[in-house]
PLY file of the C-alpha trace (Angstrom):
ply
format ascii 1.0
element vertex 306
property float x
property float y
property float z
element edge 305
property int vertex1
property int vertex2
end_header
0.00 0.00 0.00
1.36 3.48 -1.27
0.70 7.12 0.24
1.20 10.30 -0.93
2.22 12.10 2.30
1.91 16.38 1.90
3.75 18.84 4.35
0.93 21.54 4.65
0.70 24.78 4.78
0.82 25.57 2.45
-2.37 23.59 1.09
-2.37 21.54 -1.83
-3.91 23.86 -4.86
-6.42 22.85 -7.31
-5.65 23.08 -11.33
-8.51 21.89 -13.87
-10.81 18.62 -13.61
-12.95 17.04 -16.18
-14.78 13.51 -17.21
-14.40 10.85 -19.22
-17.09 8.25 -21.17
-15.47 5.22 -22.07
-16.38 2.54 -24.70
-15.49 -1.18 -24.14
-12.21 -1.25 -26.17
-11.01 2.57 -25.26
-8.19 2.85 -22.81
-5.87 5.74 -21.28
-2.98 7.41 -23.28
-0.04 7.47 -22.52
1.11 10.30 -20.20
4.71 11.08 -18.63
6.30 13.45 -16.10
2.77 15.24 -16.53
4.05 17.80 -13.63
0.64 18.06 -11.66
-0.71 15.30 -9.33
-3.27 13.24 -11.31
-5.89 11.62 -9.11
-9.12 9.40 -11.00
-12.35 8.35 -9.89
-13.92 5.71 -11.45
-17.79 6.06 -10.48
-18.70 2.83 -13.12
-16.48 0.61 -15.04
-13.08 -0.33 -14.93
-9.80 1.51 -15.51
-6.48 -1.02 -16.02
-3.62 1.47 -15.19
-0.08 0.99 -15.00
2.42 3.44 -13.04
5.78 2.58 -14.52
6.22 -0.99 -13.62
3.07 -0.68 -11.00
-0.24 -1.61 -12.47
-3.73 -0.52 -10.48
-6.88 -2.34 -11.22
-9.40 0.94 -10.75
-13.38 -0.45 -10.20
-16.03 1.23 -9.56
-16.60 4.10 -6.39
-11.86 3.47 -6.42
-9.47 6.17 -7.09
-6.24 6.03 -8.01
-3.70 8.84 -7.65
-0.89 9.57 -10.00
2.95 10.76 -9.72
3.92 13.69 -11.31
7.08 12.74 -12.09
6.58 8.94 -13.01
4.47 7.54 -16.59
1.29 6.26 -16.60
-0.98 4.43 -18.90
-3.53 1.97 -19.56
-2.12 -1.69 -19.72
-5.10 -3.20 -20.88
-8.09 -1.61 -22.39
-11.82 -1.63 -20.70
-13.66 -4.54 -21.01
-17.07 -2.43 -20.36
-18.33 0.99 -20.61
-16.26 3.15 -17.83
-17.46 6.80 -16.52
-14.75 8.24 -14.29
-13.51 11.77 -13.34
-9.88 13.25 -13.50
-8.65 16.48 -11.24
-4.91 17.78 -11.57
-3.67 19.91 -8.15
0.01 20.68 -7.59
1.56 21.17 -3.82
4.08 24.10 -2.63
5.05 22.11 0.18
6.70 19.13 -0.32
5.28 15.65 -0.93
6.22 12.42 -1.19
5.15 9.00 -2.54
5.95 5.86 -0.25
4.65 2.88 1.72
5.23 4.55 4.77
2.32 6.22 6.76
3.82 9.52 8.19
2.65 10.98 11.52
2.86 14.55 12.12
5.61 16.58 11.68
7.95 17.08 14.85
9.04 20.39 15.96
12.06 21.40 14.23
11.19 19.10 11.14
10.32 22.39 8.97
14.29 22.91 8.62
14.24 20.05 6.42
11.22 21.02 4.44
11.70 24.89 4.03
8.53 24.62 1.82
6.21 24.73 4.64
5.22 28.06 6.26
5.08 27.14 9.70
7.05 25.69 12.46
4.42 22.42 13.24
3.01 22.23 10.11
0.60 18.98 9.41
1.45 15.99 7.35
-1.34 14.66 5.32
-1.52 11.07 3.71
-3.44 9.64 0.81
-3.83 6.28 -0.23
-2.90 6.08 -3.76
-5.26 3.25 -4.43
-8.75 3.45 -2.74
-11.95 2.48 -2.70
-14.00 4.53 -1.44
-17.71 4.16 0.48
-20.59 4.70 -1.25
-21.77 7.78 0.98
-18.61 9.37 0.48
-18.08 8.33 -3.44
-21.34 10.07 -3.88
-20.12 13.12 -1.97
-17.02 13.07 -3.92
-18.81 12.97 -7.57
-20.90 16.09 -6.34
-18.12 17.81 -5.55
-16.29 16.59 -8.80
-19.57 18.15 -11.08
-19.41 21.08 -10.13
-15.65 21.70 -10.67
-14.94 20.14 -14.20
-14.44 22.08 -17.13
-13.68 19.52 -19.65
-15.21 16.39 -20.78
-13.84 13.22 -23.32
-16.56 11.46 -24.21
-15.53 8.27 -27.10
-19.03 7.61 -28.40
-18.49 11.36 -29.72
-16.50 12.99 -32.63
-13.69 15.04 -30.66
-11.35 13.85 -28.23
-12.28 16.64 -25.56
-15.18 19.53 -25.09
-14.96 22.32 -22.81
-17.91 22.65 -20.21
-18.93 25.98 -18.71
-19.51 25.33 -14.93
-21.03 27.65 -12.19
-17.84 28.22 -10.54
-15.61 28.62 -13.35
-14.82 32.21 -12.66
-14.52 31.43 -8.94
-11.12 30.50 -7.73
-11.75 30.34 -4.05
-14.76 28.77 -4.12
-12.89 25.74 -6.51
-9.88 25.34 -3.99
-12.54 25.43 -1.54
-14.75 22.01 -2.81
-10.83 21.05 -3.71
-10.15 20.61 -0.10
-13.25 19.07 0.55
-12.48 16.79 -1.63
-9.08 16.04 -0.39
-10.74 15.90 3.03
-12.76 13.32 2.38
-9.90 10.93 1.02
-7.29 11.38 3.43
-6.47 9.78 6.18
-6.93 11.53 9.18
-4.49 12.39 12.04
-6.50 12.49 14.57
-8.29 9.36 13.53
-5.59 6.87 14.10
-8.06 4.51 16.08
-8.70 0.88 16.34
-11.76 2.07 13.00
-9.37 3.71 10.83
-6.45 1.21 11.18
-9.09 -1.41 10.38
-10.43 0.38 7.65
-6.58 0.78 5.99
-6.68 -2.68 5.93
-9.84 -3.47 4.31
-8.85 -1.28 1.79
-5.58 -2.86 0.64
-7.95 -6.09 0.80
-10.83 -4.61 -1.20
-7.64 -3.11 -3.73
-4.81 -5.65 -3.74
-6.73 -9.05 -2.93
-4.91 -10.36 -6.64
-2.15 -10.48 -5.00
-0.47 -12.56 -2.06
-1.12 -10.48 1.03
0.03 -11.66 4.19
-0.65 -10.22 7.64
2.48 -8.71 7.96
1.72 -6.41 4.59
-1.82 -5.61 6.16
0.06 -4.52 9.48
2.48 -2.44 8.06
0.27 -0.98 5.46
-1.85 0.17 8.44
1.78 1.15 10.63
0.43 -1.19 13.69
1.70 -4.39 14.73
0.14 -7.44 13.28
-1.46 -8.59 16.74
-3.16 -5.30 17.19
-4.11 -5.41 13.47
-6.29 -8.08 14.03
-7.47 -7.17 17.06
-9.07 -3.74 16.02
-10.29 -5.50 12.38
-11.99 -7.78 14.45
-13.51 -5.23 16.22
-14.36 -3.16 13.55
-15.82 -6.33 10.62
-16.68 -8.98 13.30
-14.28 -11.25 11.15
-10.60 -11.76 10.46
-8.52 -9.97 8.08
-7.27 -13.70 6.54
-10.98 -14.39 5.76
-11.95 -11.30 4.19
-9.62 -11.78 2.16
-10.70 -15.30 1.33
-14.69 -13.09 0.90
-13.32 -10.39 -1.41
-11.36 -13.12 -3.55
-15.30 -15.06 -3.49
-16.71 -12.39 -4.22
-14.85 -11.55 -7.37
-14.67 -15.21 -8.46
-18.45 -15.39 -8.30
-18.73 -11.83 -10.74
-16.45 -13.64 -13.12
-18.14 -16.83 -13.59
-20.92 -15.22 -14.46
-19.69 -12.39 -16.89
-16.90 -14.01 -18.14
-15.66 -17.79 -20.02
-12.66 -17.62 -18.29
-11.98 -21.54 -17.05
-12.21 -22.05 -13.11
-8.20 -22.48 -12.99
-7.80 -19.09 -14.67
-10.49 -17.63 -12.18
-8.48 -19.12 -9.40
-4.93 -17.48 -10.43
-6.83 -14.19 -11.36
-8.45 -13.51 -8.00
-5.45 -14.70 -6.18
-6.06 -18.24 -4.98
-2.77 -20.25 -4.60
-4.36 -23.30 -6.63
-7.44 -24.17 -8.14
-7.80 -27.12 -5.78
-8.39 -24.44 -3.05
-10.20 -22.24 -4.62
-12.88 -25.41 -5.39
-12.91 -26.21 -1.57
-13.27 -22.97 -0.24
-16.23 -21.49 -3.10
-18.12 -24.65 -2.35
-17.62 -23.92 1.10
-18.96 -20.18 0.81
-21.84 -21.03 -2.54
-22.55 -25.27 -1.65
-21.92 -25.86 -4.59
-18.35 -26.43 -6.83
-17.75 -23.25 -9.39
-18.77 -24.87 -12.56
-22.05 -26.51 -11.08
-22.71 -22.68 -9.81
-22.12 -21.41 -13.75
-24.60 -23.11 -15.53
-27.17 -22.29 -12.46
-26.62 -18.83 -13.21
-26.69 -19.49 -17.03
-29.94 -21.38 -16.39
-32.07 -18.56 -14.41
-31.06 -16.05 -16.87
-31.87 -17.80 -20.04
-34.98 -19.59 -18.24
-38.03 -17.77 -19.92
-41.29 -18.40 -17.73
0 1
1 2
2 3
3 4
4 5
5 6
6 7
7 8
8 9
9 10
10 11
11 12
12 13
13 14
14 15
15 16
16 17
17 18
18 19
19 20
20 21
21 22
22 23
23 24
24 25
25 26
26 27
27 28
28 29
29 30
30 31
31 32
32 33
33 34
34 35
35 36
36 37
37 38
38 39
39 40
40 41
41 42
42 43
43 44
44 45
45 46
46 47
47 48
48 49
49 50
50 51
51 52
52 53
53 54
54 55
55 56
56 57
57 58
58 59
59 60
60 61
61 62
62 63
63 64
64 65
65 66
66 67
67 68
68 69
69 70
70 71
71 72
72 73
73 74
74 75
75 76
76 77
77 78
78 79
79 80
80 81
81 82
82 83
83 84
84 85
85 86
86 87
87 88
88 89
89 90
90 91
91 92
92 93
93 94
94 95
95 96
96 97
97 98
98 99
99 100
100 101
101 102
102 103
103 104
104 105
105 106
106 107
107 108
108 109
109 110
110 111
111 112
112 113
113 114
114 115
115 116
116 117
117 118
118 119
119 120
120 121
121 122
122 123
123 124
124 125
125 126
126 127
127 128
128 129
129 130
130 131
131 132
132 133
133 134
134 135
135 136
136 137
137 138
138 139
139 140
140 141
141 142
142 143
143 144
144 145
145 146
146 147
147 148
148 149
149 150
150 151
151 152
152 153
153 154
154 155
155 156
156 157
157 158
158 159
159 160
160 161
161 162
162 163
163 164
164 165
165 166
166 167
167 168
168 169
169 170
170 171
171 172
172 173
173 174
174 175
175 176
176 177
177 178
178 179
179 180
180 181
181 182
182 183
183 184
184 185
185 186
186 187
187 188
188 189
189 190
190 191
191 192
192 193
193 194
194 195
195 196
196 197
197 198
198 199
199 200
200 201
201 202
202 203
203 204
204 205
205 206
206 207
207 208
208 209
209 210
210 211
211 212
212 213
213 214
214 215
215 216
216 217
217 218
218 219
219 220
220 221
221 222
222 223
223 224
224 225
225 226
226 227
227 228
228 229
229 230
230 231
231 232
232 233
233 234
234 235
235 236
236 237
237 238
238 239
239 240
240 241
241 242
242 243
243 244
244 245
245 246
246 247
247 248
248 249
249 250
250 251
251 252
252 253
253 254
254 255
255 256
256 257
257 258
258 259
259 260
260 261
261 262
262 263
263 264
264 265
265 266
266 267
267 268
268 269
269 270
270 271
271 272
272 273
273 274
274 275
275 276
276 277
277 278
278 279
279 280
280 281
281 282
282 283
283 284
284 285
285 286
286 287
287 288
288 289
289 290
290 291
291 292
292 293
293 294
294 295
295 296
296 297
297 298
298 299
299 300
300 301
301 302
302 303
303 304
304 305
C-alpha cells in the first residue's frame, strides 16, 4: 500500500478537472512526467492502469492517484463501458510517494522542508489506491460536477469539449470544494483509532486481494503491529482480516463466472487463490456448490423464460 504524504501549509492547490465516457475497447494514453498530481475516480467501469512498472486495477466508487514525475498508462483496455472523473492539483510544500504512513511533523522538522510556512506544520496522507464508500463516493462525484471544465466522451466525434460550470470564474470557491475533496480521502491524524487502522486494511484487501497479502503487509500498510491489526479489524468487521480476504477473492470469483468464459483455474490465479484445488474447496464452502455446477445455475435462471 502506497501514500502520498503532503507537508501543509501551504495547502495543496487545485488546477482543472474534467470527465471521461469510455467505450469497451477505449483505454488511457499514454502520459509522462505530466508535472501536476493526477488523481481518477472511477464512479462505473473499470480503468487497467499501469504506473511505470506498478499496475492498479481501478473499479467502480476506487481512485487512483498519479505521480507527477513517473508515466502512466492503460495496460489493458476496458472490457465495459467506464465513466470516471480526472482532477490535476500541484503542492508548494513538499510531498512524497511511499509505503510509509507519516505521523505529524515534529518540531524542528520544517528545517528540512523549508517549503512549509510554519514551524508544526501537518502531514497529510493519501492512499494512492482506494476504494472509497458509497456515501462518500457520492459526496465526492458532487463535488467533482461542479468543478470540471472539460469532458472526453468516445461515443463522440472530438477527443475533448470544454464545459462551462457555475464556478468557473470562482477560484476560491474551486480550492474550496478542492479541499473538501481532499478531506474526504485522506487519512486523518486524529483518527488513528482501532476504525481507521481497520479500515486501511480493508482497503488494501478490497484493492490488492490479486495479489499474495500476508498479515504482515496488512500490518504495516496500516503502521500497527500485526497482533493489534487483528485485534481492532476484528472489532471493527466482526471477522478476520485472513478471511476477508478469502470473501473479497469469493466475491470476485463469483462476478467472473458469471460475466466471463474464463476456465475455473484461470479464475483461481486471477483472483489470487494459490491453486485451483483451493479455490474449489473454499467457493463450495462459501456457494454449496463447486464453481462450474454454480455457472450453468446462473446461465440457467437467466436464459430460463417463464
Amino acid at each position: 500500500m502506497k501514500y502520498l504524504s503532503i507537508y501543509a501549509p501551504p495547502y495543496p492547490f487545485f488546477l482543472y478537472s474534467g470527465d471521461a465516457l469510455y467505450r469497451p475497447g477505449d483505454s488511457h494514453g499514454h502520459r509522462s512526467q505530466t508535472g501536476v498530481f493526477d488523481i481518477l475516480f472511477v464512479e462505473y467501469g473499470c480503468l487497467y492502469m499501469k504506473e511505470d512498472e506498478e499496475t492498479y486495477t481501478v473499479k467502480k466508487n476506487e481512485m487512483l492517484l498519479l505521480s507527477p514525475l513517473n508515466t502512466h498508462r492503460a495496460y489493458k483496455r476496458c472490457t465495459e463501458e467506464t465513466y470516471f472523473h480526472w482532477l490535476h492539483f500541484n503542492t508548494a510544500a513538499p510531498a512524497n510517494i511511499s509505503s510509509t504512513l507519516h505521523k505529524s511533523a515534529e518540531p524542528g522538522t520544517i528545517k528540512a522542508h523549508p517549503g512549509c510556512s510554519t514551524e508544526n506544520p501537518e502531514i497529510y496522507n493519501i492512499p494512492v489506491h482506494q476504494r472509497m464508500s458509497d456515501e462518500i463516493a457520492d459526496k465526492v462525484y458532487g463535488n467533482l460536477r461542479s468543478l470540471e471544465t472539460y469532458s472526453i466522451n468516445r461515443y463522440q466525434k472530438g477527443a475533448m469539449r470544454t464545459k462551462a460550470p457555475a464556478l468557473q470564474k470562482d477560484r476560491l470557491k474551486q480550492q474550496e470544494i478542492f479541499l473538501d475533496i481532499l478531506s474526504s480521502i485522506v487519512i486523518h491524524e486524529g483518527n488513528r483509532t482501532g476504525g481507521r487502522i481497520a479500515h486501511t486494511i480493508m482497503q488494501l484487501i478490497l484493492s490488492d486481494y490479486a495479489r499474495k497479502l500476508t498479515l504482515n503487509d496488512m500490518a504495516e500498510a496500516a503502521n500497527c503491529h500485526p497482533v493489534h491489526a487483528i485485534r481492532c479489524f476484528q472489532a471493527e468487521y466482526g471477522t478476520t482480516p485472513g478471511k476477508a480476504l478469502i470473501t473479497a477473492r469469493l466475491n470476485e470469483a463469483e462476478k467472473l463466472l458469471k460475466t466471463t468464459a474464463l476456465t475455473c483455474e484461470e479464475i483461481s490465479k486471477t483472483v489470487g487463490f494459490s491453486s485451483p484445488y483451493y479455490f474449489n474447496k473454499v467457493f463450495k464452502g462459501q456457494f454449496q456448490m463447486p464453481p462450474l455446477k454454480y455457472r450453468k445455475s446462473v446461465s440457467e435462471k437467466v436464459f430460463d423464460i417463464p
